[in-house]
C-alpha positions as CSV (number, residue, x, y, z in Angstrom):
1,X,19.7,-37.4,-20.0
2,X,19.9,-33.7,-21.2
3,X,16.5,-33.7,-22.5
4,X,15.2,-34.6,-18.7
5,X,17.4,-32.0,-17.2
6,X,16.1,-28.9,-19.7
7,X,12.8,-30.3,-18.7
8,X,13.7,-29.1,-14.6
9,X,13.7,-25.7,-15.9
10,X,10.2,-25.4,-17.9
11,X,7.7,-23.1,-16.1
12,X,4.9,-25.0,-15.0
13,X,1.5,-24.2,-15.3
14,X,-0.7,-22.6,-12.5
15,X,-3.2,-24.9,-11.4
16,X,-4.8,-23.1,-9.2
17,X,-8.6,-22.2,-9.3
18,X,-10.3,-18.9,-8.4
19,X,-12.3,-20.6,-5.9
20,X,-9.2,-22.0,-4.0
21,X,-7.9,-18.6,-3.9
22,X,-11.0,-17.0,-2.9
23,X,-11.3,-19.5,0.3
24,X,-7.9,-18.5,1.2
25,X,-8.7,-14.6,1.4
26,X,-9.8,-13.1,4.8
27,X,-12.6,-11.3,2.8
28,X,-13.9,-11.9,-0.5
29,X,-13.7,-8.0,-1.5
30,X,-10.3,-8.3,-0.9
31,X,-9.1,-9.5,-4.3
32,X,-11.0,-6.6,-6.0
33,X,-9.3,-4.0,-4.0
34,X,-5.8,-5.8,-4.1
35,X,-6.2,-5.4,-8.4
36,X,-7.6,-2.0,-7.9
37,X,-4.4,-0.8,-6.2
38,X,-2.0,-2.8,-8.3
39,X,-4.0,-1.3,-11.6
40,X,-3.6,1.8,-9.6
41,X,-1.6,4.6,-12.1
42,X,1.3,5.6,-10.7
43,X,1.9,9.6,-10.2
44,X,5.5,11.0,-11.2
45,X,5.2,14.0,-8.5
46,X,8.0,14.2,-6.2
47,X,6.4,15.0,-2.5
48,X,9.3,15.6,-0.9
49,X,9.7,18.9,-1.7
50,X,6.9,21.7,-1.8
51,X,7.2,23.3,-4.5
52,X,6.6,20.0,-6.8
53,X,3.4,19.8,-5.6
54,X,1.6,23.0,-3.8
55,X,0.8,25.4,-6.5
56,X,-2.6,27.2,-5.0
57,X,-3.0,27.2,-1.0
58,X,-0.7,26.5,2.0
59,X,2.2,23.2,1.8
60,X,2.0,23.3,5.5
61,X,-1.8,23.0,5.8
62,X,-1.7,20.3,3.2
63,X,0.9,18.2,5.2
64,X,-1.2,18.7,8.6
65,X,-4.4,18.0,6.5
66,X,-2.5,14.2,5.5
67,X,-1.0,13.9,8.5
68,X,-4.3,14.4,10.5
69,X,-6.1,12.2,7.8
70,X,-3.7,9.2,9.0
71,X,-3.8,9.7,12.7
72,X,-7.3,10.0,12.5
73,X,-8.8,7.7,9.9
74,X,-6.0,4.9,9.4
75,X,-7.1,1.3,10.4
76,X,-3.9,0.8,12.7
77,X,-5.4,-2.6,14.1
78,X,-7.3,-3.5,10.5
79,X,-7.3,-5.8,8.2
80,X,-5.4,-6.0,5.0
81,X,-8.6,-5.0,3.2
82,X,-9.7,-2.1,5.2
83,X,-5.9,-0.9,5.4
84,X,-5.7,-1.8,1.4
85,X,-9.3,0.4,1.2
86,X,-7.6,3.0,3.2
87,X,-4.8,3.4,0.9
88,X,-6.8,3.9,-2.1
89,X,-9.0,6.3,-0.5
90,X,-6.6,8.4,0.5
91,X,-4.9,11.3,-1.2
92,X,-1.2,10.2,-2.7
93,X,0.2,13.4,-0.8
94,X,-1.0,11.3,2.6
95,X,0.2,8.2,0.8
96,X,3.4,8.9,0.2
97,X,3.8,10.7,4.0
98,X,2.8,7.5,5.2
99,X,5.2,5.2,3.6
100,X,8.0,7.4,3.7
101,X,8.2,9.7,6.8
102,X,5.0,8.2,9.0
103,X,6.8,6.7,12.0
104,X,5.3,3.3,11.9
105,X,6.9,1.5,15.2
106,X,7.1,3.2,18.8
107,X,9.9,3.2,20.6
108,X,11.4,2.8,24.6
109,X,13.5,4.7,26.7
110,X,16.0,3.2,29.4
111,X,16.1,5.5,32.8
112,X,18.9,5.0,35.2
């Protein structure tokens, strides 16, 4: 009995194929760019705060430079490819706007 119950807890293999996966994806570059941003190196630059990051030029004009860049180009109603694309395109400046101080959901107002 012990030997079945250590077998419960083995990892099992995958047996999944690449073609099974790729008839699952909405698009079959999508794969490619999902391992392009996971491979993606990650940069050790805090962006919070100016002076980390704006040593020639203006940190206003380079927050109103990502900000514009996401307003403008960002594929609000897109796919997970052409928003995955998106991210890897732009600069990590506008990424890191975007996932940390972007408002990403609109709000309502009650008037009595």
């Amino acid at each position: 009995m012990t030997s079945h119950l250590k077998d419960l807890f083995k990892p099992k293999a995958a047996s999944i194929t690449f073609e099974e996966v790729k008839e699952d994806l909405e698009n079959e570059d999508l794969l490619e760019v999902l391992l392009k941003k996971k491979n993606k190196f990650p940069v050790s630059i805090d962006y919070s705060k100016p002076e980390n990051f704006a040593k020639f030029g203006s940190a206003k004009q380079y927050y109103l430079d990502s900000i514009e860049d996401i307003y403008k180009t960002y594929p609000y109603d897109g796919s997970l490819f052409e928003k995955t694309s998106w991210s890897l395109s732009a600069s990590d400046l506008t990424n890191y706007i975007f996932d940390n101080q972007y408002p990403k959901t609109t709000g309502y107002i009650h008037l009595r």
